[in-house]
Structures are given as C-alpha cells and as structure tokens.
BAMAR-560448 format. One record per residue (C-alpha): residue number from 1; residue in one letter; chain; z, x, y. Coordinates in Angstrom, 3 decimals. Layout:
BEGIN
+-----+---+---+----------+----------+----------+
!   k ! r ! c !        w !        u !        v !
+-----+---+---+----------+----------+----------+
! NUM ! A ! A !        Z !        X !        Y !
...
+-----+---+---+----------+----------+----------+
This chain:
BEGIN
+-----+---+---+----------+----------+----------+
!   k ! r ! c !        w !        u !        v !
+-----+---+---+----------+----------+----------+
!   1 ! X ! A !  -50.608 ! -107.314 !  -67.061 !
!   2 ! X ! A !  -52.222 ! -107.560 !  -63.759 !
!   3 ! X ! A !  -51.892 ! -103.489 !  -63.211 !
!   4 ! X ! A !  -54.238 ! -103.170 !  -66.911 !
!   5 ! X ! A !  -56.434 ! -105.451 !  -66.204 !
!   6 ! X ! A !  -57.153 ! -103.386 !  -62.098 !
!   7 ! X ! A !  -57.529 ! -100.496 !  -64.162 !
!   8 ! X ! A !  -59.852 ! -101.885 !  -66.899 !
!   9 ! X ! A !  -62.242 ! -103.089 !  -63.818 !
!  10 ! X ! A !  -62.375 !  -99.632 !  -62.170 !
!  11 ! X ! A !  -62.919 !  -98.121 !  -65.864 !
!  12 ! X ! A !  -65.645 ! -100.370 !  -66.266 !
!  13 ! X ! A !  -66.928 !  -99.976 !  -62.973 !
!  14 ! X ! A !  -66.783 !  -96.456 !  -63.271 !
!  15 ! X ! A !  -68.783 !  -96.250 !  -66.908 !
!  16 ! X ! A !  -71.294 !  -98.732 !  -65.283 !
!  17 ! X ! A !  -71.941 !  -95.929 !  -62.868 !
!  18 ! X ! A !  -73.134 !  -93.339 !  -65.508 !
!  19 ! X ! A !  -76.312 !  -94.595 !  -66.628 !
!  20 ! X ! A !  -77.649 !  -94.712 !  -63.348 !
!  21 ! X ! A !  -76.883 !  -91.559 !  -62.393 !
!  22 ! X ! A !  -78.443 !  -90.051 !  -65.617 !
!  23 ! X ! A !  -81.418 !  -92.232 !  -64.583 !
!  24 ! X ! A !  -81.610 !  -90.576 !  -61.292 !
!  25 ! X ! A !  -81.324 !  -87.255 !  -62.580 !
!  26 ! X ! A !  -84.463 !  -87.554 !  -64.909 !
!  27 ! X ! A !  -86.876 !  -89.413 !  -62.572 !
!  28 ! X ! A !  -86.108 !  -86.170 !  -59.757 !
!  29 ! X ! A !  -86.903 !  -83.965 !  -62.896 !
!  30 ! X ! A !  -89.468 !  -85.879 !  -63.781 !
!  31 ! X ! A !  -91.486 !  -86.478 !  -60.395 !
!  32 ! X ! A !  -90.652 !  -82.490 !  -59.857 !
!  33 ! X ! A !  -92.788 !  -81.614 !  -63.293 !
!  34 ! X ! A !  -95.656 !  -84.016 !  -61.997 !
!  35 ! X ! A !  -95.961 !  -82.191 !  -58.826 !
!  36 ! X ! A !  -95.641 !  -79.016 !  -60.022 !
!  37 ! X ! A !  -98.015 !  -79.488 !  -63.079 !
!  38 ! X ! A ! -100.391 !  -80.981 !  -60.423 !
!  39 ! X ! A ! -102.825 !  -79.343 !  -57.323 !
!  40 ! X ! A ! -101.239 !  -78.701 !  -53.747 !
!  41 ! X ! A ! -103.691 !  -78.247 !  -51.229 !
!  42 ! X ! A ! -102.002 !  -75.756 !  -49.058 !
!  43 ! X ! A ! -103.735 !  -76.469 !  -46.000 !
!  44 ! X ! A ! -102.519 !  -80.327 !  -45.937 !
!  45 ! X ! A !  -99.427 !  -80.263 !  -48.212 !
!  46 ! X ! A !  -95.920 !  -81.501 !  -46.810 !
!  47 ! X ! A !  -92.577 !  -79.239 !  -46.871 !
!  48 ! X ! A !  -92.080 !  -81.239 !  -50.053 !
!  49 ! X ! A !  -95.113 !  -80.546 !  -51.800 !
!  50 ! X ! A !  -94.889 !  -77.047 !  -51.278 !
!  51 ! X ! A !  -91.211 !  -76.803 !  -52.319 !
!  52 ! X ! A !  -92.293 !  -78.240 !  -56.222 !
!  53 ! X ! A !  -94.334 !  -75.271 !  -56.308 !
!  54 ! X ! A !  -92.359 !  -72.677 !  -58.139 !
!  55 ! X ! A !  -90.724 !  -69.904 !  -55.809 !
!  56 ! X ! A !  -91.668 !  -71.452 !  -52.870 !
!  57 ! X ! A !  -88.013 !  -72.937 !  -50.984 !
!  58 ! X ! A !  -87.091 !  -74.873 !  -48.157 !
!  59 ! X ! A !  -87.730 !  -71.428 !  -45.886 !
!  60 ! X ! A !  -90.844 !  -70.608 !  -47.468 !
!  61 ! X ! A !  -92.201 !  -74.492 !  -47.408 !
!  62 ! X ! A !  -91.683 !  -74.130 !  -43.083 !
!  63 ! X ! A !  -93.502 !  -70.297 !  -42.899 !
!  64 ! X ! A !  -96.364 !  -71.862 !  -44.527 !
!  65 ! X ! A !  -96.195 !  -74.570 !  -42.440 !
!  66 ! X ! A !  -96.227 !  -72.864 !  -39.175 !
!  67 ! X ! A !  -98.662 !  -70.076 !  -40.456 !
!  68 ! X ! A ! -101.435 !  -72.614 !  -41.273 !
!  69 ! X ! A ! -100.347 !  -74.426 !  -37.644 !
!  70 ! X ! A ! -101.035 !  -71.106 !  -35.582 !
!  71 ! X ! A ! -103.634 !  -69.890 !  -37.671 !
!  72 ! X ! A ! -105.623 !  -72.854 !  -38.593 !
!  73 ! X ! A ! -106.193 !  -73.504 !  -42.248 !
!  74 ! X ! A ! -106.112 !  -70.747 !  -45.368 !
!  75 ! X ! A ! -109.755 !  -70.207 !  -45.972 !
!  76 ! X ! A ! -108.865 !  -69.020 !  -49.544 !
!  77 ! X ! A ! -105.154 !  -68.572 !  -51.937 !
!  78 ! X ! A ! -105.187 !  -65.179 !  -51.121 !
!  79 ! X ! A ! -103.853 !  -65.781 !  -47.428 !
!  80 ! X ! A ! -101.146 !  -66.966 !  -48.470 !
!  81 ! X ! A ! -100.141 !  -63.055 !  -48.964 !
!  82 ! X ! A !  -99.879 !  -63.097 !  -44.917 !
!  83 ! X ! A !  -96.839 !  -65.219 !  -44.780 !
!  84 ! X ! A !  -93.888 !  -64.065 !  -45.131 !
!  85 ! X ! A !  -91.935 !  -64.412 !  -48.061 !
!  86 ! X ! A !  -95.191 !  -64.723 !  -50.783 !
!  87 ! X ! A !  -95.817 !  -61.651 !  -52.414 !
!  88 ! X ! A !  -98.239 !  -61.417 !  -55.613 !
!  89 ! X ! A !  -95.797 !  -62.288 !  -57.863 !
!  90 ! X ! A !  -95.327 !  -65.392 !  -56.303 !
!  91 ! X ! A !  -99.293 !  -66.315 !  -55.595 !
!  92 ! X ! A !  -99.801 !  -65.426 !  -58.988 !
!  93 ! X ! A !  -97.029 !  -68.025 !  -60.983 !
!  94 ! X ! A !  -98.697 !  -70.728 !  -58.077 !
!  95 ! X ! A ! -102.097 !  -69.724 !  -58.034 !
!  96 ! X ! A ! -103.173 !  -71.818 !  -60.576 !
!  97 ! X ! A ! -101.542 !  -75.450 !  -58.690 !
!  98 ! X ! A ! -102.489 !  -74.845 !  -55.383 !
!  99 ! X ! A ! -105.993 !  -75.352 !  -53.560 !
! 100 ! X ! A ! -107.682 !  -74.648 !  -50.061 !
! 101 ! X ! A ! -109.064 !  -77.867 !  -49.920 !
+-----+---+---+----------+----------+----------+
C-alpha cells in the first residue's frame, strides 16, 4: 500500500509538471512573434533583440554588435551588408523590422 501510494505522488507530481512547461513554451513563442513582428533599431538593439530578427543567430547578433562598436552607428539598413554574415537575402526578410534610429 505504501509503495502505490509513493508512486501515485510522483505520478501526480509529474502530470502537475506539464502544464507549466506547455505554458513556458508558448509565452517564449509568444514574446519571440512580438519582437519579431515589432522595430529593432540596429544601432541600440541588444544580442537578444537582434537574434528575434529572422536569420540573424547568436554569431550574427555579436558581428553586428562589434561592427556598430568600431564603426559607430549604421547611418542607413543598407550597412548592414558590411558585416559579415548579412547578405541581401537576409536584409531583405529583416528590412522591414529593423530601423537606424
């Protein structure tokens, strides 16, 4: 009797777990879409701004980074072409979320 009712605790211990990792897995998905479907200023954005831009990684996030810290801020979206890793594909499925200002 006592073994059951040890392993009806950890079952229900276990199930009480699930929700809130469902939970968890929406609000990242869902503070990803609002920062993706929102403006990043390149020039002042944070590695983790950057990254909810789509194509733009952990790697990518830091070259920008470090770009607009030697070279002082992008004057337009189209400078973003000098760092490495954006190519026009890329500028053109973020152009539309991202600002110089």
């Amino acid at each position: 009797m006592k073994t059951l009712v040890n392993r009806l605790i950890v079952v229900i211990c276990l199930l009480s777990l699930i929700p809130s990792v469902g939970f968890s897995a929406q609000a990242r998905t869902e503070k990803t879409s609002l920062t993706a479907t929102s403006m990043v200023s390149v020039n002042s954005a944070t590695a983790e701004q950057l990254q909810a831009l789509s194509g733009i990684g952990e790697v990518t996030a830091r070259r920008i980074i470090d770009y607009r810290a030697a070279n002082g801020p992008f004057d337009q979206v189209e400078d973003l072409l000098d760092v490495k890793g954006i190519g026009p594909g890329t500028l053109d499925r973020i152009r539309e979320h991202i600002s110089v200002n």
